[in-house]
N, C-alpha and C positions, 0 to 999 in steps of 0.2 A: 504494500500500500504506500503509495504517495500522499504528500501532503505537502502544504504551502500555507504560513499563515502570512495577514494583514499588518501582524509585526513585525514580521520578515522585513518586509518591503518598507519600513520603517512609520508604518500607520498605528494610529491609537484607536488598533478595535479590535477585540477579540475572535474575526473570523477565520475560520480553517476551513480549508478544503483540501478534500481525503480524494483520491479515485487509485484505478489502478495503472494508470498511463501518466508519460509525464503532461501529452496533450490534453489527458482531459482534465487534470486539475487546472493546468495554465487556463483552460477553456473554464471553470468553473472562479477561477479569479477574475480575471477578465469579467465575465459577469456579474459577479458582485463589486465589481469596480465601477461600472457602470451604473447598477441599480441604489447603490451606497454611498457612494464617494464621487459620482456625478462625473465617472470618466468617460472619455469623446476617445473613437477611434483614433484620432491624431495622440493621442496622450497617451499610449498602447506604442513608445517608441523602440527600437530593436535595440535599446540601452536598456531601457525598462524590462523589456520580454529576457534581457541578459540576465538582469537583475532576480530575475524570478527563477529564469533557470536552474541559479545557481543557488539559490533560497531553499530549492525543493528537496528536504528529505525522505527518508526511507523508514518506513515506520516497520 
C-alpha cells in the first residue's frame, strides 16, 4: 500500500491517501487538492508532481 499525506507536501491538514499504485494515490491527491485546497491544473506543476513523488511511502 501506498500513501501520501497533505503534510508531506508541507500543508496543514491531516489528509492521506492510501491506494495500491503510485498513480492512483498521486490521482487521489491531486483531487483532494483540488476539492480542499482550491488547486487549478496549472498549480499540479512537474516540480510539485516531483515533490509528491518523492513524498510517497510504503506502508
Amino acid at each position: 500500500m501506498k500513501t501520501i499525506a497533505c503534510k508531506d507536501m508541507g500543508m496543514a491538514c491531516d489528509f492521506v491517501a492510501k491506494a495500491d499504485t503510485q498513480e492512483e494515490v498521486l490521482m487521489k491527491l491531486a483531487e483532494h487538492g483540488k476539492e480542499v485546497h482550491n488547486m487549478t491544473d496549472a498549480d499540479m506543476t512537474p516540480e510539485l508532481k516531483e515533490m509528491a513523488i518523492a513524498s510517497i511511502k510504503e506502508e
